[in-house]
C-alpha positions in Angstrom: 2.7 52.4 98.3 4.0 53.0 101.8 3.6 56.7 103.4 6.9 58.2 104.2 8.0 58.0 107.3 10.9 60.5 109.6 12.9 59.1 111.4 14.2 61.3 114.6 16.9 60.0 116.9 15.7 61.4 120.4 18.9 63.8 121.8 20.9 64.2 118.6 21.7 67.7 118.2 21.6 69.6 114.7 24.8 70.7 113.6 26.0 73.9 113.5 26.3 76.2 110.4 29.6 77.9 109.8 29.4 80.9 111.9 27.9 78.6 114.7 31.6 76.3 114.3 33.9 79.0 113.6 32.8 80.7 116.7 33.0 77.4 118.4 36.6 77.2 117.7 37.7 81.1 118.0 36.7 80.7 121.4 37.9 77.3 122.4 40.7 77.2 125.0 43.8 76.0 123.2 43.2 78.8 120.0 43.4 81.4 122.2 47.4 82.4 122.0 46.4 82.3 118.2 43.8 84.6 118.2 45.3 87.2 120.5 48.3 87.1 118.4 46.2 87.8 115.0 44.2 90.7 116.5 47.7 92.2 118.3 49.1 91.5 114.3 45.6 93.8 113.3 45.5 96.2 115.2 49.8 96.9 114.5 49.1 97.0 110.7 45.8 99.1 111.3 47.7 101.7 113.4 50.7 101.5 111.1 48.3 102.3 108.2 46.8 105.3 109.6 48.0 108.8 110.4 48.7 108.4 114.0 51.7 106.5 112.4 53.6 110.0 111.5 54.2 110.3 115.2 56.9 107.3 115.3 58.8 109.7 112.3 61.9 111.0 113.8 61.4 115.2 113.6 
């Protein structure tokens, strides 16, 4: 029987888990007008949901 051997490829990186990736791409150049827009979209539908929203009421 033959002992078992690892193989490791000198400068291969490990890959990345999913936070590691999605973080990768949130901040990657050509996302950005994407992501500004969501968080402008967030922070519209946050203000609109709270009560400084009573302001925009006509008196």
């Amino acid at each position: 029987m033959s002992p078992k051997q690892r193989v490791v490829v000198a400068g291969s990186r490990p890959q990345k888990g999913f936070f590691g990736a999605a973080y990768e791409e949130l901040t990657a150049s050509e996302n950005t007008t994407i992501v500004r827009s969501l968080l402008v979209f967030g922070a519209g539908v946050a203000f609109l949901h709270s009560s400084l929203s009573e302001f925009l009421l006509p008196p």
